[in-house]
TORKOL-4160 file (C-alpha; in steps of 0.2 Angstrom, whole numbers, padded with zeros to 4 digits, m for minus):
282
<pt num="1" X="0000" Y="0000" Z="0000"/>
<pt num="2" X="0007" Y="0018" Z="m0004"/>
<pt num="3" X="0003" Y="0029" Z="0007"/>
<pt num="4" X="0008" Y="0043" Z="m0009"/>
<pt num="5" X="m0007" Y="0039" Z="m0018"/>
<pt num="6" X="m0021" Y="0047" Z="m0013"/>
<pt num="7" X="m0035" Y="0034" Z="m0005"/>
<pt num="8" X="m0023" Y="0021" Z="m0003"/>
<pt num="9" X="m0025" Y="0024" Z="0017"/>
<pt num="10" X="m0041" Y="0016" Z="0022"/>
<pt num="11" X="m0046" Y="0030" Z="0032"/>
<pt num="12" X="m0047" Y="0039" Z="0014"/>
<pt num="13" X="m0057" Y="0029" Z="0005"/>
<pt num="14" X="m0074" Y="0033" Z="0018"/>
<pt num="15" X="m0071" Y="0050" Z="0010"/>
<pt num="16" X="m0069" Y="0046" Z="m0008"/>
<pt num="17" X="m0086" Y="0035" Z="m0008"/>
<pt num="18" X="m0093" Y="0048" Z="m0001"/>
<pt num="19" X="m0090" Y="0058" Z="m0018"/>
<pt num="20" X="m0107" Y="0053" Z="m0025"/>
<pt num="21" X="m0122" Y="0048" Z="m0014"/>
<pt num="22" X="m0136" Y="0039" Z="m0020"/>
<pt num="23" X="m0145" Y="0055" Z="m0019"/>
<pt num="24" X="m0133" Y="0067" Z="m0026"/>
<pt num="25" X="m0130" Y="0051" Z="m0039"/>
<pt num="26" X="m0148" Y="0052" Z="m0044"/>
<pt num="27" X="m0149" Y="0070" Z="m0047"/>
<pt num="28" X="m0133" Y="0069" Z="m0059"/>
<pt num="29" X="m0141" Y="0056" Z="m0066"/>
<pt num="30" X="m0157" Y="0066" Z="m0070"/>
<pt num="31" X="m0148" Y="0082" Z="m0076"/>
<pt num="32" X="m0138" Y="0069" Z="m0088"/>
<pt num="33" X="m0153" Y="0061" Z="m0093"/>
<pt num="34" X="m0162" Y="0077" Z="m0099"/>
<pt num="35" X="m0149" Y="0087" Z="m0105"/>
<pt num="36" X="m0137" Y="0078" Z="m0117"/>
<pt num="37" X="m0148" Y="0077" Z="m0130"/>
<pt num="38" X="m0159" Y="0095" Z="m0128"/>
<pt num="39" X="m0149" Y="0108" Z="m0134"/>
<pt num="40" X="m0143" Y="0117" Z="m0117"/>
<pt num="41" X="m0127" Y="0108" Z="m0114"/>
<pt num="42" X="m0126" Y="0095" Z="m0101"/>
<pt num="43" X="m0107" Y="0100" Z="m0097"/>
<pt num="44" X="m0110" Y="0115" Z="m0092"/>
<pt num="45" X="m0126" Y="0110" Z="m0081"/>
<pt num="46" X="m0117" Y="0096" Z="m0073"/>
<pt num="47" X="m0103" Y="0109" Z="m0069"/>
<pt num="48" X="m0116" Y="0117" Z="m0059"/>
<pt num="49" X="m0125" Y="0104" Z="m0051"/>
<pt num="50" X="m0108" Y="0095" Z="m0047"/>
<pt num="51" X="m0103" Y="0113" Z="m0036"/>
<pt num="52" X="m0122" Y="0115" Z="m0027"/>
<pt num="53" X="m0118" Y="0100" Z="m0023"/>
<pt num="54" X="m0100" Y="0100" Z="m0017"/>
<pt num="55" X="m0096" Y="0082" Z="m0027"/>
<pt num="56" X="m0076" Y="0085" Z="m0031"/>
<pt num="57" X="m0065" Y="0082" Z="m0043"/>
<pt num="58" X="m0060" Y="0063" Z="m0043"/>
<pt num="59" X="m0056" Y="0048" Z="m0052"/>
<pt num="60" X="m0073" Y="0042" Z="m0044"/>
<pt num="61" X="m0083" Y="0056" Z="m0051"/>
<pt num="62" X="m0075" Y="0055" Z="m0067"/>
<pt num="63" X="m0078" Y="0034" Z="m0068"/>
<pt num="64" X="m0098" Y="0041" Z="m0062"/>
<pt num="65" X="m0100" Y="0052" Z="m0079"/>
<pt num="66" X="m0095" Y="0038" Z="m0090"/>
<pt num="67" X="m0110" Y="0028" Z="m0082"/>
<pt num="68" X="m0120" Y="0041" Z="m0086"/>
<pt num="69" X="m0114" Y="0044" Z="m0104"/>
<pt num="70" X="m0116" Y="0027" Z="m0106"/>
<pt num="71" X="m0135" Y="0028" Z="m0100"/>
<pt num="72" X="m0141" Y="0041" Z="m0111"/>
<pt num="73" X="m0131" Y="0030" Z="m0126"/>
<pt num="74" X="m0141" Y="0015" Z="m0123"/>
<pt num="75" X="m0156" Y="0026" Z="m0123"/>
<pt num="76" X="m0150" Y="0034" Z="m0140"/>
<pt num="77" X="m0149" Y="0017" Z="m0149"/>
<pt num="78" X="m0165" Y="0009" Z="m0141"/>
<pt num="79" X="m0176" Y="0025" Z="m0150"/>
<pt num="80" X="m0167" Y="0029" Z="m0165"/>
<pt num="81" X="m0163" Y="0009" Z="m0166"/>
<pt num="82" X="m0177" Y="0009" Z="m0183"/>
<pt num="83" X="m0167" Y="0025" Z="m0191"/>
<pt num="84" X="m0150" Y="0014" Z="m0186"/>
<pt num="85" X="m0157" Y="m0002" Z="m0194"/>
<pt num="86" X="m0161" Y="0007" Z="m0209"/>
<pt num="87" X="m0143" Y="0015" Z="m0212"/>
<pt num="88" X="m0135" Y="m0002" Z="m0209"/>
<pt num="89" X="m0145" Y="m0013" Z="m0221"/>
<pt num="90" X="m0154" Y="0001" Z="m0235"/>
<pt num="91" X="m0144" Y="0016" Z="m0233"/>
<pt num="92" X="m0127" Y="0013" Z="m0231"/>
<pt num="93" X="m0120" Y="0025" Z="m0240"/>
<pt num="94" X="m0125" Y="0036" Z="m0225"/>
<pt num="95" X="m0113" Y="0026" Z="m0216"/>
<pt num="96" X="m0099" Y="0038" Z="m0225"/>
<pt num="97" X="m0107" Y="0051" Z="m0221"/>
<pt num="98" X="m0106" Y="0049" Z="m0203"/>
<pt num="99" X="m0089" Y="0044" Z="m0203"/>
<pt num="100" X="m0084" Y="0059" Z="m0211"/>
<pt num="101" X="m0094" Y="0071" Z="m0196"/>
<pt num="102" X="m0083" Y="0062" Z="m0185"/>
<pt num="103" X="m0066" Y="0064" Z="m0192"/>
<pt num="104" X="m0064" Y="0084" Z="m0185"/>
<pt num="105" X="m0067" Y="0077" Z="m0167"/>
<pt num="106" X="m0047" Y="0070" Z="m0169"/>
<pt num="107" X="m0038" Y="0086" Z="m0171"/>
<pt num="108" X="m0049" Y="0095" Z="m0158"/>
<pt num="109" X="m0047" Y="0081" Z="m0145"/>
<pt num="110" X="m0028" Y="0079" Z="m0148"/>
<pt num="111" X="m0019" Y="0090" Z="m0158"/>
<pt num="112" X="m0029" Y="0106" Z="m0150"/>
<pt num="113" X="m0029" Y="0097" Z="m0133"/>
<pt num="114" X="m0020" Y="0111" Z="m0123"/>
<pt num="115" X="m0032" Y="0126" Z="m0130"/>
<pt num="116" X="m0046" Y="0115" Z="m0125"/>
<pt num="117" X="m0043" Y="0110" Z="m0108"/>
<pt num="118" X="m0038" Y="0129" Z="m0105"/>
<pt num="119" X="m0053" Y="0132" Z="m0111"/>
<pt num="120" X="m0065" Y="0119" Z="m0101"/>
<pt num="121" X="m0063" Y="0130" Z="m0085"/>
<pt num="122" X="m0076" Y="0134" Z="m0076"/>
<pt num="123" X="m0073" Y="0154" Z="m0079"/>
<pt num="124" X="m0076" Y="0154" Z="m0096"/>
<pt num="125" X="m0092" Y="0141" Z="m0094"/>
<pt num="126" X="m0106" Y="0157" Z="m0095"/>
<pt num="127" X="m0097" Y="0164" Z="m0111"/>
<pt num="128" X="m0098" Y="0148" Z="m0120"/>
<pt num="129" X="m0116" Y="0143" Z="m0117"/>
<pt num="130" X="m0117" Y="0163" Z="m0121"/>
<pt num="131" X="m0112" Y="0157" Z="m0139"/>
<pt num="132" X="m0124" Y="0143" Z="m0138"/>
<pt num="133" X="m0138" Y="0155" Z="m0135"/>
<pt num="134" X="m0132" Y="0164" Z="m0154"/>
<pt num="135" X="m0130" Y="0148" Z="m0161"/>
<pt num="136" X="m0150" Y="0143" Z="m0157"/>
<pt num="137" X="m0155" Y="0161" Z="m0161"/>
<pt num="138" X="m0149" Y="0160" Z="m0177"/>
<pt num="139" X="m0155" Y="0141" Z="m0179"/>
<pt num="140" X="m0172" Y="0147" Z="m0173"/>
<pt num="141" X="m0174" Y="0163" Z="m0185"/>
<pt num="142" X="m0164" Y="0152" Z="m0202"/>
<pt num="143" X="m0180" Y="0152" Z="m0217"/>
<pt num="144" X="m0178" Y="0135" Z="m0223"/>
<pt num="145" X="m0172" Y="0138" Z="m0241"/>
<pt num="146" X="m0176" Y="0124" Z="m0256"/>
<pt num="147" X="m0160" Y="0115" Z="m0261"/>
<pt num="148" X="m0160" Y="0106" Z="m0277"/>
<pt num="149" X="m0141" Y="0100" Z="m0276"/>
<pt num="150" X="m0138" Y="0086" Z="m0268"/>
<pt num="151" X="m0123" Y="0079" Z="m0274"/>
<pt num="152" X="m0112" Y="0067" Z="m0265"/>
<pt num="153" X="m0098" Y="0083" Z="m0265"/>
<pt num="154" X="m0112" Y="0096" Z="m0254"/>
<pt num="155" X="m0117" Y="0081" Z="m0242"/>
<pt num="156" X="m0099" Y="0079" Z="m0239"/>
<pt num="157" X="m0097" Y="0097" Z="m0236"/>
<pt num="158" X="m0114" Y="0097" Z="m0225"/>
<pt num="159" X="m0106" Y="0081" Z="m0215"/>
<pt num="160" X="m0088" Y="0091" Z="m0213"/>
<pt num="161" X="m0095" Y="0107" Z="m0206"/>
<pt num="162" X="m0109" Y="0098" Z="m0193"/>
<pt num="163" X="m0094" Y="0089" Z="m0188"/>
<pt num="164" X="m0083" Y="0105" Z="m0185"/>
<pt num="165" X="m0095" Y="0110" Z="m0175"/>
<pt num="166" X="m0098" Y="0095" Z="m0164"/>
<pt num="167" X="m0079" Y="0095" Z="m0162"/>
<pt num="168" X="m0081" Y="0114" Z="m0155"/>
<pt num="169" X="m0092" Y="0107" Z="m0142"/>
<pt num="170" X="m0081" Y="0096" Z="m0136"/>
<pt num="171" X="m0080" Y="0113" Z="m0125"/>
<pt num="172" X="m0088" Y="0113" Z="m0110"/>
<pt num="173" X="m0103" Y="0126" Z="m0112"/>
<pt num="174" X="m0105" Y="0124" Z="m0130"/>
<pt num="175" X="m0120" Y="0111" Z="m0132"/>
<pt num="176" X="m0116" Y="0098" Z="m0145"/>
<pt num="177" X="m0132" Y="0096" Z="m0150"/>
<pt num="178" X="m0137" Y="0113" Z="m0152"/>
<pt num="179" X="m0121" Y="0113" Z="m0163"/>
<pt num="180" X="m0123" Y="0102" Z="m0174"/>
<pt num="181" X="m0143" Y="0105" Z="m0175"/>
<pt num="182" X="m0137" Y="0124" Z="m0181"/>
<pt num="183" X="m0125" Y="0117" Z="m0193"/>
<pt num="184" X="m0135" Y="0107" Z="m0202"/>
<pt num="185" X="m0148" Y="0118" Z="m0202"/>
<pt num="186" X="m0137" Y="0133" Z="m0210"/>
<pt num="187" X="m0133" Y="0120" Z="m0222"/>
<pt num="188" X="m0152" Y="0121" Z="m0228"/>
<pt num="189" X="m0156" Y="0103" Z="m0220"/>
<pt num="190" X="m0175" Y="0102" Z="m0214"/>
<pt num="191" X="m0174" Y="0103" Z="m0193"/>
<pt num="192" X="m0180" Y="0087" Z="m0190"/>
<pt num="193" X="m0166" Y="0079" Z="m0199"/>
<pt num="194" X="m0153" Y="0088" Z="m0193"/>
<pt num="195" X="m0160" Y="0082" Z="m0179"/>
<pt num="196" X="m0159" Y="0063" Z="m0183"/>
<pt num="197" X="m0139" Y="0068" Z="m0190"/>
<pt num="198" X="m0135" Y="0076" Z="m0172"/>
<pt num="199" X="m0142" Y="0061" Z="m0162"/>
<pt num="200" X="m0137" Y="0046" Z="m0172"/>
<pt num="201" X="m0119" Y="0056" Z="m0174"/>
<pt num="202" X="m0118" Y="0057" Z="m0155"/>
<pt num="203" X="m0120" Y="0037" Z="m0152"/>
<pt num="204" X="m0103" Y="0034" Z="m0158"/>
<pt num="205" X="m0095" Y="0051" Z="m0154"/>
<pt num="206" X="m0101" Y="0046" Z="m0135"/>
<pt num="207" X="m0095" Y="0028" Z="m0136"/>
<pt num="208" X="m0077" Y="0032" Z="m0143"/>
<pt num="209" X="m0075" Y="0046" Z="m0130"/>
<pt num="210" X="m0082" Y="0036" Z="m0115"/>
<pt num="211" X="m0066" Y="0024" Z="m0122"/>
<pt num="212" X="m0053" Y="0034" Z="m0120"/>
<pt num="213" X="m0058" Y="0042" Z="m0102"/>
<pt num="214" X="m0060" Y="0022" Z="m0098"/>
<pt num="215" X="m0041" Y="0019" Z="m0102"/>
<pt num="216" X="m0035" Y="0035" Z="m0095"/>
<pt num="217" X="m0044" Y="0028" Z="m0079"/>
<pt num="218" X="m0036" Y="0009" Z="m0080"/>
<pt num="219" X="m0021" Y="0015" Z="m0070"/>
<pt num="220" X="m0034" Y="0021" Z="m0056"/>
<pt num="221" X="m0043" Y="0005" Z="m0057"/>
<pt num="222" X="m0028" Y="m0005" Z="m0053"/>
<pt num="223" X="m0024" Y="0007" Z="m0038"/>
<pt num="224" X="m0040" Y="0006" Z="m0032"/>
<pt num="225" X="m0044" Y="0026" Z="m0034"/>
<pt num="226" X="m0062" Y="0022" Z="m0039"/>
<pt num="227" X="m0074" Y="0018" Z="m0030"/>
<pt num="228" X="m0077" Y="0001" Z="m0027"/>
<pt num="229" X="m0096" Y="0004" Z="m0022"/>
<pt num="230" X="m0107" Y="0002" Z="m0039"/>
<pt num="231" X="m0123" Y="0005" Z="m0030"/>
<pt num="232" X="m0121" Y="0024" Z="m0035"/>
<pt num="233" X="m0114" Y="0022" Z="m0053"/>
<pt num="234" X="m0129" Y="0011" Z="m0055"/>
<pt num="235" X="m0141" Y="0024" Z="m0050"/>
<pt num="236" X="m0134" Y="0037" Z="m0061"/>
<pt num="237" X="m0133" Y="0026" Z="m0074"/>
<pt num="238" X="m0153" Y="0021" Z="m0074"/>
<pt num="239" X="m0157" Y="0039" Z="m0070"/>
<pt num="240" X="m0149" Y="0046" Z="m0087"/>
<pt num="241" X="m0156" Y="0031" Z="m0096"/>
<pt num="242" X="m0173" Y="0032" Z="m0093"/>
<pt num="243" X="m0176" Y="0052" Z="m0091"/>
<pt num="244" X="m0164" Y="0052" Z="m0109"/>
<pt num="245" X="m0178" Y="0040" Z="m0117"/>
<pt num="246" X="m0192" Y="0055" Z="m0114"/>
<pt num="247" X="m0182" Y="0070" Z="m0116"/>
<pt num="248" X="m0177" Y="0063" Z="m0135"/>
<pt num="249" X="m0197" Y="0062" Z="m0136"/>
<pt num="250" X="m0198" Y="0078" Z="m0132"/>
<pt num="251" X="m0183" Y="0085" Z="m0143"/>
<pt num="252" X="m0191" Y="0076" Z="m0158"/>
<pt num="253" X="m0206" Y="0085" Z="m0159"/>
<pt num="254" X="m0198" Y="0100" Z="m0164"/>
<pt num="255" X="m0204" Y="0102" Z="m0180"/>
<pt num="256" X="m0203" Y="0122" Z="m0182"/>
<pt num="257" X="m0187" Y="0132" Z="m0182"/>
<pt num="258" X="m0195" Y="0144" Z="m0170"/>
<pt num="259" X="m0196" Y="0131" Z="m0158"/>
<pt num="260" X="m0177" Y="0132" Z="m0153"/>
<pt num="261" X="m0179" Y="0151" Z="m0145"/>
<pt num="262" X="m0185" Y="0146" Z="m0131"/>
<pt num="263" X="m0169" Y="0135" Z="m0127"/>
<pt num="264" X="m0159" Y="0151" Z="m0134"/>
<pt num="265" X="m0168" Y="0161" Z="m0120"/>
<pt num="266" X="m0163" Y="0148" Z="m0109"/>
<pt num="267" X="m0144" Y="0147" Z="m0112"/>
<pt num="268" X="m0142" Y="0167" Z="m0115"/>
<pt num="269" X="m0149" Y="0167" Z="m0097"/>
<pt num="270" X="m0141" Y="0151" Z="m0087"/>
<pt num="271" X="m0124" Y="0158" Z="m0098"/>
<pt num="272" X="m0127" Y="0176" Z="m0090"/>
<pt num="273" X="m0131" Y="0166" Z="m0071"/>
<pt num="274" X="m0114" Y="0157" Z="m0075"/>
<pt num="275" X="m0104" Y="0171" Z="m0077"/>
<pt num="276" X="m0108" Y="0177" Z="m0061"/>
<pt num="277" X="m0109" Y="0163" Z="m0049"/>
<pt num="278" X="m0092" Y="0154" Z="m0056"/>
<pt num="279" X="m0082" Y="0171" Z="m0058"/>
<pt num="280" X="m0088" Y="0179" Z="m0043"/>
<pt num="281" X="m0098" Y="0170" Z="m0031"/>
<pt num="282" X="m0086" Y="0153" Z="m0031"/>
């Protein structure tokens, strides 16, 4: 046992499972659960929430958010699972097209890794959503415009922008789905199917993330730094599952631009709130 590592002493570990209750677990679950797919930015809410709350920093928290990514990923594939089915066995030339959105992700997440961490704190979390505001704003006043071209060439320069932008919101406070629902509507796509791009996108854009944070944490496994209570992973994990199932419902009957300014009010104001609470109150 070394005593250098944090939690190795036994009388730490009390305070690490402590990190997340079942009650603070459910509550991060729920936040998860409704936010990661509604355009509002679940980073930045969770930031919030994990602060009211007083849940730390840890290895343990970080191993807790993967559950939850995970949870709202399965719900993703169980109501999109007829559109997925459909890509894999009559449209697969789709398949391409997602592949390209993704391939911005790898410079943002690597080369630009620096500018983005420096970015993620928790002082500049009200400017981003701030942005995210503008982007729904425009999404929510953009005339749908008839588009006769639809080569292979402009779908692949739809794909590559929705994907720049996705890659952008790898930044706390900028919401990925608001991104790319705004991308692809500038692009002159119909809502609702920049909608369908944006949530089938984020199944394997979640997964492949969730897979790195899993290796970075391999080393805190073998040093037992997580948690070895799953009671509470398990919560969260349910909690974003199910509440993820009705809030894609809910994002799926936006039918009408217009219907994204309200969710613009609502980040131009939580991004005004975090300003003031993360750069002056805490």
């Amino acid at each position: 046992m070394d005593p250098s590592v944090a939690g190795s002493n036994p009388v730490d570990r009390p305070l690490l499972r402590k990190c997340v209750t079942f009650i603070k677990a459910l509550i991060l679950g729920i936040v998860q659960g409704i936010t990661e797919f509604i355009p509002v930015s679940s980073s930045a809410h969770l930031k919030l929430i994990k602060s009211f709350l007083n849940v730390p920093d840890s290895p343990s928290i970080v191993f807790f958010d993967l559950f939850c990514h995970l949870g709202t990923t399965l719900a993703a594939l169980i109501f999109l699972r007829k559109e997925i089915y459909r890509i894999f066995f009559f449209q697969r030339e789709k398949i391409l097209l997602y592949a390209i959105a993704i391939l911005p992700l790898f410079p943002m997440y690597f080369l630009l890794k620096p500018l983005r961490e420096y970015f993620s704190g928790k002082e500049f979390t009200g400017i981003f959503l701030i942005i995210t505001s503008g982007l729904l704003f425009l999404t929510a006043y953009k005339k749908n415009v008839k588009v006769s071209n639809s080569s292979l060439n402009t779908k692949i320069k739809d794909v590559l922008f929705i994907g720049l932008m996705q890659a952008i919101a790898l930044i706390p406070g900028i919401s990925r789905s608001g991104s790319t629902i705004f991308a692809g509507c500038y692009r002159n796509w119909k809502i609702n199917n920049a909608i369908y791009f944006s949530f089938i996108l984020a199944i394997p854009t979640v997964l492949g993330g969730s897979f790195l944070e899993a290796l970075k944490l391999k080393s805190m496994i073998q040093k037992n730094m997580i948690d070895s209570s799953l009671g509470s992973y398990i919560v969260g994990f349910f909690a974003s599952f199910i509440v993820a199932f009705f809030s894609m419902r809910y994002i799926f009957s936006v039918v009408d631009n217009k219907k994204m300014k309200p969710f613009a009010i609502y980040c131009l104001v939580f991004g005004i709130f975090s300003l003031i609470y993360f750069n002056f109150i805490v």
